[in-house]
mmCIF file of the C-alpha atoms, coordinates in Angstrom:
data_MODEL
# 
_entry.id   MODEL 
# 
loop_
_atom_site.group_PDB 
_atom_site.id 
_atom_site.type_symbol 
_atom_site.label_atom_id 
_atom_site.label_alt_id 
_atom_site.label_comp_id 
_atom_site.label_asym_id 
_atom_site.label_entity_id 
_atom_site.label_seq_id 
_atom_site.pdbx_PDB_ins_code 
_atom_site.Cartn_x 
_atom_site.Cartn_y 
_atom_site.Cartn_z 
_atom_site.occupancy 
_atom_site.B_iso_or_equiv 
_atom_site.pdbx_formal_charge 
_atom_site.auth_seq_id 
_atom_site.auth_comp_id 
_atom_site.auth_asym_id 
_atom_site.auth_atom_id 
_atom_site.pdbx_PDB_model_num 
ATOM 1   C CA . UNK A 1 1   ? 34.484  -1.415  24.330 1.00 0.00 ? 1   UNK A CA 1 
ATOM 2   C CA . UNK A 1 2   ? 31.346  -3.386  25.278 1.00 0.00 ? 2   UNK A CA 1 
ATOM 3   C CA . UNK A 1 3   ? 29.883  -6.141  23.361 1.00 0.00 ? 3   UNK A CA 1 
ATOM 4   C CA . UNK A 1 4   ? 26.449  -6.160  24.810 1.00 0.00 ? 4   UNK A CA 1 
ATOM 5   C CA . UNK A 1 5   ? 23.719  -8.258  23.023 1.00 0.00 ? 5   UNK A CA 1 
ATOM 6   C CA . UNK A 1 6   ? 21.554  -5.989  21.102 1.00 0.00 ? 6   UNK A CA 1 
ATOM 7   C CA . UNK A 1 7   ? 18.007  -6.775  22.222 1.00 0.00 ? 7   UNK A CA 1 
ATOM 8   C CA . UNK A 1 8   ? 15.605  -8.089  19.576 1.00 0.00 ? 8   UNK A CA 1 
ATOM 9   C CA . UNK A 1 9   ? 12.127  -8.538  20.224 1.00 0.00 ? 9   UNK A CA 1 
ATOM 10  C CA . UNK A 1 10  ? 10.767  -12.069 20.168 1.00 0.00 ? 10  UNK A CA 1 
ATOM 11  C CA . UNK A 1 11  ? 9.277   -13.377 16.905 1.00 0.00 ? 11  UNK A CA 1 
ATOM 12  C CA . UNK A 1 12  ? 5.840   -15.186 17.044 1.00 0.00 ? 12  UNK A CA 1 
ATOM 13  C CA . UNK A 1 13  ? 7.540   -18.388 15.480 1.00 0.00 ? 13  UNK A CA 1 
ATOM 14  C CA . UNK A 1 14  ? 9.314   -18.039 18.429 1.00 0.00 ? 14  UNK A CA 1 
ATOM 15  C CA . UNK A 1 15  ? 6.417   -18.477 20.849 1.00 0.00 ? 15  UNK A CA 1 
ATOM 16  C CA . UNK A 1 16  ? 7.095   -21.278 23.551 1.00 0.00 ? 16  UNK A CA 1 
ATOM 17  C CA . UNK A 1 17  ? 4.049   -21.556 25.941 1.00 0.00 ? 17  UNK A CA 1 
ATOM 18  C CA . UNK A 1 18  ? 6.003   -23.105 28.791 1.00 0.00 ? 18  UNK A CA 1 
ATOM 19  C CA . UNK A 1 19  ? 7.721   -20.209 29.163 1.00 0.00 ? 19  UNK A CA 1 
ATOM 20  C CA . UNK A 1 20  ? 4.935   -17.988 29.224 1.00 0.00 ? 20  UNK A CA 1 
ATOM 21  C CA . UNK A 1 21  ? 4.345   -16.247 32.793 1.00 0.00 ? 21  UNK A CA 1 
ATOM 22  C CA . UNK A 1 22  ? 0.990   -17.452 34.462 1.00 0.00 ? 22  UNK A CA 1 
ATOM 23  C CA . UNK A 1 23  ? -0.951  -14.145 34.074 1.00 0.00 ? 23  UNK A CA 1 
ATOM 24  C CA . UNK A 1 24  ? -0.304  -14.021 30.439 1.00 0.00 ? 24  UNK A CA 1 
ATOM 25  C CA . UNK A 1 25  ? -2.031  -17.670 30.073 1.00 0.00 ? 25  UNK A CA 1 
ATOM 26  C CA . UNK A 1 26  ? -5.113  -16.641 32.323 1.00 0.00 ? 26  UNK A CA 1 
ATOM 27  C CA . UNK A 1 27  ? -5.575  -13.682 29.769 1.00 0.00 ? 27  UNK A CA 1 
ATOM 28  C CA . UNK A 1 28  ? -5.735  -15.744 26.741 1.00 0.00 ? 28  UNK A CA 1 
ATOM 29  C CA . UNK A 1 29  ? -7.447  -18.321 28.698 1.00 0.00 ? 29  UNK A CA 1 
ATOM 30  C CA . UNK A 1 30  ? -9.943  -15.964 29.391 1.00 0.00 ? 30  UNK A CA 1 
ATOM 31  C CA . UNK A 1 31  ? -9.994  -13.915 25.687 1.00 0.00 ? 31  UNK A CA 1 
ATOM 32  C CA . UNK A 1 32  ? -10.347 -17.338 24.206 1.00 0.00 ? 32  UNK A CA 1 
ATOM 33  C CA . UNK A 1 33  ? -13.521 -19.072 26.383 1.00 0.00 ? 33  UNK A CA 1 
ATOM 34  C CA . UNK A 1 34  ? -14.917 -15.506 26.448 1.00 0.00 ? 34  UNK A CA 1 
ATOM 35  C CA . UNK A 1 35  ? -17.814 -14.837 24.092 1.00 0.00 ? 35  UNK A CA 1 
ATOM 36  C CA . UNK A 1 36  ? -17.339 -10.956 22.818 1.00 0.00 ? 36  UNK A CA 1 
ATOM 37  C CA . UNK A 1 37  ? -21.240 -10.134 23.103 1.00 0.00 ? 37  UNK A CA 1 
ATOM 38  C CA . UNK A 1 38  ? -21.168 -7.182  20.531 1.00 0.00 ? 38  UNK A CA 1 
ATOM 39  C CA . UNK A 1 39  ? -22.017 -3.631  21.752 1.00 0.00 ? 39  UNK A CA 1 
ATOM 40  C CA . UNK A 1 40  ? -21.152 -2.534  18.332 1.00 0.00 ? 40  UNK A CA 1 
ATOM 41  C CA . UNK A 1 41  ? -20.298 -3.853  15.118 1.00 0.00 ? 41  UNK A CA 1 
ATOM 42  C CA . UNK A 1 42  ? -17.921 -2.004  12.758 1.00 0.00 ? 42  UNK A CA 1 
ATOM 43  C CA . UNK A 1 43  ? -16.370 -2.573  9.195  1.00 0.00 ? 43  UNK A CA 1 
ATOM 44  C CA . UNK A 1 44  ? -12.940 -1.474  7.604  1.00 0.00 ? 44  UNK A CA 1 
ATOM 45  C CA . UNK A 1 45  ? -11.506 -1.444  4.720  1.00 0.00 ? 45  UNK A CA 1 
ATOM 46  C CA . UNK A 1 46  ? -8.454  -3.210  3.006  1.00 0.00 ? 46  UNK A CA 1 
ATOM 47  C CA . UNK A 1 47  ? -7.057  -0.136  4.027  1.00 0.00 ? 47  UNK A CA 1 
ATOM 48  C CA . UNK A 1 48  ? -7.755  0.463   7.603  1.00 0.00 ? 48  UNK A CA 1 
ATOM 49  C CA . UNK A 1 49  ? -10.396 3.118   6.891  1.00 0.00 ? 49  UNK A CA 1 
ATOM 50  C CA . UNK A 1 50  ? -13.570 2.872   8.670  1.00 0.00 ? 50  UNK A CA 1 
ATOM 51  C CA . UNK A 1 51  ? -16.634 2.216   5.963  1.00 0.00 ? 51  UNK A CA 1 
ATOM 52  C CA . UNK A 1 52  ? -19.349 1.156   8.316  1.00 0.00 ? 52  UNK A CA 1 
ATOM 53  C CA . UNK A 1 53  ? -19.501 2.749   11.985 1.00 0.00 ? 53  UNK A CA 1 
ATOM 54  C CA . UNK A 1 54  ? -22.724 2.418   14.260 1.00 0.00 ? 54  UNK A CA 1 
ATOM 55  C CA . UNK A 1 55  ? -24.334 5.882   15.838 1.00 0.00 ? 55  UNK A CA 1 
ATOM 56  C CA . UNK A 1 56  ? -23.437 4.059   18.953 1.00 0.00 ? 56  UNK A CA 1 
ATOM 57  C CA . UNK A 1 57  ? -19.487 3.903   18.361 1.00 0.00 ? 57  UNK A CA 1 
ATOM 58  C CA . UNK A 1 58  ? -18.700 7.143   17.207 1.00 0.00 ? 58  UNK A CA 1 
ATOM 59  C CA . UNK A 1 59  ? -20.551 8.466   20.646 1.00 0.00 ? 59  UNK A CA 1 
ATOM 60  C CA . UNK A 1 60  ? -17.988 5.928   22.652 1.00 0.00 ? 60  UNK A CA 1 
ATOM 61  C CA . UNK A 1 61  ? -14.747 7.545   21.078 1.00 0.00 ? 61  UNK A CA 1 
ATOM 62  C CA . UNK A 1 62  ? -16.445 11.407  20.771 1.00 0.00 ? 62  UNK A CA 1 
ATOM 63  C CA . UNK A 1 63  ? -16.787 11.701  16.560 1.00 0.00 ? 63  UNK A CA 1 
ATOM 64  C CA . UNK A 1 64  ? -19.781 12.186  14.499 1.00 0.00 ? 64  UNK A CA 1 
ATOM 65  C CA . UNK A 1 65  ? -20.106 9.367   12.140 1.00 0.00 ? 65  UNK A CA 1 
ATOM 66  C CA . UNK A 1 66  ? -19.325 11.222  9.181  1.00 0.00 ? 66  UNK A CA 1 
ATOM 67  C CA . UNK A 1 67  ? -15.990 12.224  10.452 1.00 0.00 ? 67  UNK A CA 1 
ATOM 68  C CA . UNK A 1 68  ? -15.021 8.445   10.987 1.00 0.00 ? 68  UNK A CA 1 
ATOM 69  C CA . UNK A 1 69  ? -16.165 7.045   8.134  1.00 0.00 ? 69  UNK A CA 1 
ATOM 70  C CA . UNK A 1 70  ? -12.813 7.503   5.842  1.00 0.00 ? 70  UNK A CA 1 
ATOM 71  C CA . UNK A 1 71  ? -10.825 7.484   8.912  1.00 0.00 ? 71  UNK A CA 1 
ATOM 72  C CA . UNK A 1 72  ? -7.941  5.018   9.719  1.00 0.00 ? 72  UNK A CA 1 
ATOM 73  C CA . UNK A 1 73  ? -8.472  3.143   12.755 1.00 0.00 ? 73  UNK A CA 1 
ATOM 74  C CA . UNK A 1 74  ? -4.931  3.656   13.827 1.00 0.00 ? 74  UNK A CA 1 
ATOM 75  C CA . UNK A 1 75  ? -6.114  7.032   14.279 1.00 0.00 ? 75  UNK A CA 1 
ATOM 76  C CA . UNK A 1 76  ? -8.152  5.619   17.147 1.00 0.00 ? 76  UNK A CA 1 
ATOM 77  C CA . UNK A 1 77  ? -5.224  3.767   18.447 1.00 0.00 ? 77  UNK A CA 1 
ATOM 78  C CA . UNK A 1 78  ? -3.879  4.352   21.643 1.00 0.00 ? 78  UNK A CA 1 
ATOM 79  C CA . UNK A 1 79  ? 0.153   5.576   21.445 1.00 0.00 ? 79  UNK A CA 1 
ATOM 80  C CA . UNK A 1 80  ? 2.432   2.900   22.100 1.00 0.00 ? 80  UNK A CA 1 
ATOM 81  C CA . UNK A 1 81  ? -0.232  0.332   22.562 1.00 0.00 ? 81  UNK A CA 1 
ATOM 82  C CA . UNK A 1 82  ? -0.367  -1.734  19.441 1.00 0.00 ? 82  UNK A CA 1 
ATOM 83  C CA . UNK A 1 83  ? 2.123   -2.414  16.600 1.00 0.00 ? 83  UNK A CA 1 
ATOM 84  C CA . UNK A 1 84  ? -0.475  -2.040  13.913 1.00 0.00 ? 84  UNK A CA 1 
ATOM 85  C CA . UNK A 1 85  ? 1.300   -2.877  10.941 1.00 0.00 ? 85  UNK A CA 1 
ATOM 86  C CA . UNK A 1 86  ? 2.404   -5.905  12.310 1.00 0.00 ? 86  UNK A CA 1 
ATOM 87  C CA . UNK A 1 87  ? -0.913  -6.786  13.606 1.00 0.00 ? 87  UNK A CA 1 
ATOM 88  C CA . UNK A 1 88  ? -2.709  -6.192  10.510 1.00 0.00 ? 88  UNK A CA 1 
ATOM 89  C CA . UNK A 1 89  ? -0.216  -8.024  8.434  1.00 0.00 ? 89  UNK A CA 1 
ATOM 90  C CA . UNK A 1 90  ? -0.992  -11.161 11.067 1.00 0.00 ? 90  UNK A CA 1 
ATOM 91  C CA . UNK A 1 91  ? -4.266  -10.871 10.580 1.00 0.00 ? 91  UNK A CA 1 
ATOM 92  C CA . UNK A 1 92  ? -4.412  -10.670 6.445  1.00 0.00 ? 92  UNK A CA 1 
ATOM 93  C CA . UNK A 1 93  ? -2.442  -14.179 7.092  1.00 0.00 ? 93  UNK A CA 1 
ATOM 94  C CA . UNK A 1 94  ? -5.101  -15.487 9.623  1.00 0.00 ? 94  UNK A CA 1 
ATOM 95  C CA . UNK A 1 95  ? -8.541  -14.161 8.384  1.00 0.00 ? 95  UNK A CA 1 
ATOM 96  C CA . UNK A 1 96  ? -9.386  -13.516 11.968 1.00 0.00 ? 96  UNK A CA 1 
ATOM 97  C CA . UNK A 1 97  ? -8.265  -12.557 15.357 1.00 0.00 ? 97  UNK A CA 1 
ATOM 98  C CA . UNK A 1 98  ? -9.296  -11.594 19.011 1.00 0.00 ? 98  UNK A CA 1 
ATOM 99  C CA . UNK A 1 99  ? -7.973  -9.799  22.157 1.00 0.00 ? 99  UNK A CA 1 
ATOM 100 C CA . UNK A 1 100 ? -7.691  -6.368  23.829 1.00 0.00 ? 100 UNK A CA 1 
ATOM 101 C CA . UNK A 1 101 ? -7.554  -3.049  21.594 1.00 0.00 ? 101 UNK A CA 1 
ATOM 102 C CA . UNK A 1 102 ? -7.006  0.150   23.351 1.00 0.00 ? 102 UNK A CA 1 
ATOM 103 C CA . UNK A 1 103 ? -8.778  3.195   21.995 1.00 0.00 ? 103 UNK A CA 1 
ATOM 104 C CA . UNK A 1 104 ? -8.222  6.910   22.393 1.00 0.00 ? 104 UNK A CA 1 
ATOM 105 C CA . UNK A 1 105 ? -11.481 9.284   22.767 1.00 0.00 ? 105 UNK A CA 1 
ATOM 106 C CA . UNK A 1 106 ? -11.217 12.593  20.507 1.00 0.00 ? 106 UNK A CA 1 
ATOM 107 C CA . UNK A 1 107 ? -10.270 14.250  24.453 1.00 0.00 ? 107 UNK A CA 1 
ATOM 108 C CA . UNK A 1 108 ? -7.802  11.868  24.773 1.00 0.00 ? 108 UNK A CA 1 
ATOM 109 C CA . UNK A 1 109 ? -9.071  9.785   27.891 1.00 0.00 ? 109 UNK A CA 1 
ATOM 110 C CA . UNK A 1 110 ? -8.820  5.730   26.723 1.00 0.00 ? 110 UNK A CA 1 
ATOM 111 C CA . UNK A 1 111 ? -11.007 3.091   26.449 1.00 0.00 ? 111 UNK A CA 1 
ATOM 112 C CA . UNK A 1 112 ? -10.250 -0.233  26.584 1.00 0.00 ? 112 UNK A CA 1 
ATOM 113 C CA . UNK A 1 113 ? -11.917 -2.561  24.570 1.00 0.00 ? 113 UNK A CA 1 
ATOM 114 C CA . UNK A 1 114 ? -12.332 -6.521  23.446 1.00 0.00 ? 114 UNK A CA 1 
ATOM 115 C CA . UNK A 1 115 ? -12.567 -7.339  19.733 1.00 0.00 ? 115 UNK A CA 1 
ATOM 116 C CA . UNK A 1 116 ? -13.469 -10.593 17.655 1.00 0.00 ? 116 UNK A CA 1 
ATOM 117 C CA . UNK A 1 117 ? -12.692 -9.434  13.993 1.00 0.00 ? 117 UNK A CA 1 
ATOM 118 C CA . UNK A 1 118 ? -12.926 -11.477 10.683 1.00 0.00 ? 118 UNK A CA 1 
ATOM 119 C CA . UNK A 1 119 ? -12.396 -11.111 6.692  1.00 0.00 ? 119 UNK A CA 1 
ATOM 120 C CA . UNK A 1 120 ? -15.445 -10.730 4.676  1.00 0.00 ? 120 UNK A CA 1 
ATOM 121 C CA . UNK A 1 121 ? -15.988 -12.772 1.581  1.00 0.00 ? 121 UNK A CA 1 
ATOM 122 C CA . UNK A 1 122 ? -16.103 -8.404  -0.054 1.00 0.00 ? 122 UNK A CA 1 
ATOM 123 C CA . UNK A 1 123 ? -12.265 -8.135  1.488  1.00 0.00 ? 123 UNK A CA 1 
ATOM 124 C CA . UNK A 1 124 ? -13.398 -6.030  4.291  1.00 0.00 ? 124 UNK A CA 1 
ATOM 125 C CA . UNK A 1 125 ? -12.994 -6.491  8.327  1.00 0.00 ? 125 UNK A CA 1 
ATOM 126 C CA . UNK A 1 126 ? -15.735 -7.047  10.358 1.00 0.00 ? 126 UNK A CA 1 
ATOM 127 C CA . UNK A 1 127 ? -15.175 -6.349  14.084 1.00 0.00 ? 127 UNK A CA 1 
ATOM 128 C CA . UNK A 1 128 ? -17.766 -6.988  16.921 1.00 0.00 ? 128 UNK A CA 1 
ATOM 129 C CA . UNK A 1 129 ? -16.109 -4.500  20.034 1.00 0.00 ? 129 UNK A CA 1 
ATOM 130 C CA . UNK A 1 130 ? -17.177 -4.707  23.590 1.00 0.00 ? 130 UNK A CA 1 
ATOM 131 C CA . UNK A 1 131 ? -16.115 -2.193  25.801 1.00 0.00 ? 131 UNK A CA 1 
ATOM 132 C CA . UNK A 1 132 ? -14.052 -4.013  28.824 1.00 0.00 ? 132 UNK A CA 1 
ATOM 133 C CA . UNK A 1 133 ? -13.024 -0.206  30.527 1.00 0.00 ? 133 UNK A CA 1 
ATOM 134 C CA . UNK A 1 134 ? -13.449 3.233   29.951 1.00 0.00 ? 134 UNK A CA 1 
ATOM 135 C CA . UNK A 1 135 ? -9.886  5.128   31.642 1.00 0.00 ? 135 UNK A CA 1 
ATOM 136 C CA . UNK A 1 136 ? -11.145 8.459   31.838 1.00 0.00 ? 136 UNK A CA 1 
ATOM 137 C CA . UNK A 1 137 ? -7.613  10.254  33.205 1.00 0.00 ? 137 UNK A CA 1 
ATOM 138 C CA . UNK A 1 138 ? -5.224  11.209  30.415 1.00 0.00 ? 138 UNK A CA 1 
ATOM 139 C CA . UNK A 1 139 ? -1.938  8.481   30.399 1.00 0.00 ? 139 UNK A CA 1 
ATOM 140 C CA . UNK A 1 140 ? 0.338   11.011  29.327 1.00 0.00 ? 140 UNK A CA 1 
ATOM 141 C CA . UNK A 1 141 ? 3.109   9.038   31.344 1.00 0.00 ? 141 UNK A CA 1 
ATOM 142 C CA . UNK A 1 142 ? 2.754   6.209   28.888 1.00 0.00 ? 142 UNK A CA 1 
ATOM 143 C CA . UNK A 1 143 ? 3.040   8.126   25.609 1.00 0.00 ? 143 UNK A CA 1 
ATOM 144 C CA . UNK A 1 144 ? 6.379   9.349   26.534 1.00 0.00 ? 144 UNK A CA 1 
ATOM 145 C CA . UNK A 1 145 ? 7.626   5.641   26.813 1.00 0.00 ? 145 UNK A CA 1 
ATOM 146 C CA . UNK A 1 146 ? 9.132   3.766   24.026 1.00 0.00 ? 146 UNK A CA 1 
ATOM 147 C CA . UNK A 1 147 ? 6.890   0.637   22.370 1.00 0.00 ? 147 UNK A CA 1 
ATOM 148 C CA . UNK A 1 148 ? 7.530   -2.337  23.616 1.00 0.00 ? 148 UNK A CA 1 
ATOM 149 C CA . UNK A 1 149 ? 7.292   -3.927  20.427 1.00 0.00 ? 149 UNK A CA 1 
# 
């Protein structure tokens, strides 16, 4: 019988920046002195439901804005791409966060985008989104693959 080590995901408490591999600190490097110039500005709810969406934004991902408004933003979240509950929990402890977000047009092709989101004094997240690439070939490949979270 084998004893192998079942694999557990690394904890953020567990973050050690030495041992971080080069291309991972150019990223943040470059997320961090980057200023997110907004193409659009959207708001959520304490539940994840969209309550403020620019004409703008629901042409990027392919709804009308009456069909987003209510909707969850992990709706809009690429498969496999994010750990959302974990992220949002992070966030709710920090107030605000930054990085890459990968969206999913209503025909499925992605879009890759930059966020700098915040808590309102009301409760609700503000998000200015850029739009870093638009992947217009479906990543069905991808889906099929297990998180790596």
């Amino acid at each position: 019988m084998s004893h192998k080590k079942l694999y557990v995901p690394p904890r953020l408490t567990e973050y050690d920046p030495k041992n971080v591999p080069e291309w991972v600190k150019l990223l943040r490097k470059d997320l961090l002195s980057a200023h997110i110039t907004p193409a659009y500005t959207i708001v959520v709810d304490q539940d994840r439901r969209y309550v403020e969406v620019p004409e703008g934004f629901s042409k990027l991902v392919g709804y009308k804005v009456e069909e987003l408004l209510g909707m969850r933003y992990d709706s809009l979240t690429a498969p496999n791409s994010a750990d959302i509950p974990m992220t949002y929990n992070l966030f709710s402890r920090l107030g605000y966060m930054h990085g890459l977000w990968l969206l999913v047009h209503r025909t499925g092709y992605r879009i890759l985008i930059r966020y700098e989101a915040w808590l309102r004094p009301d409760a609700n997240i503000q998000s200015n989104i850029e739009v870093v690439q638009i992947i217009r070939h479906h990543l069905a490949h991808l889906e099929r693959r297990q998180p790596f979270l």
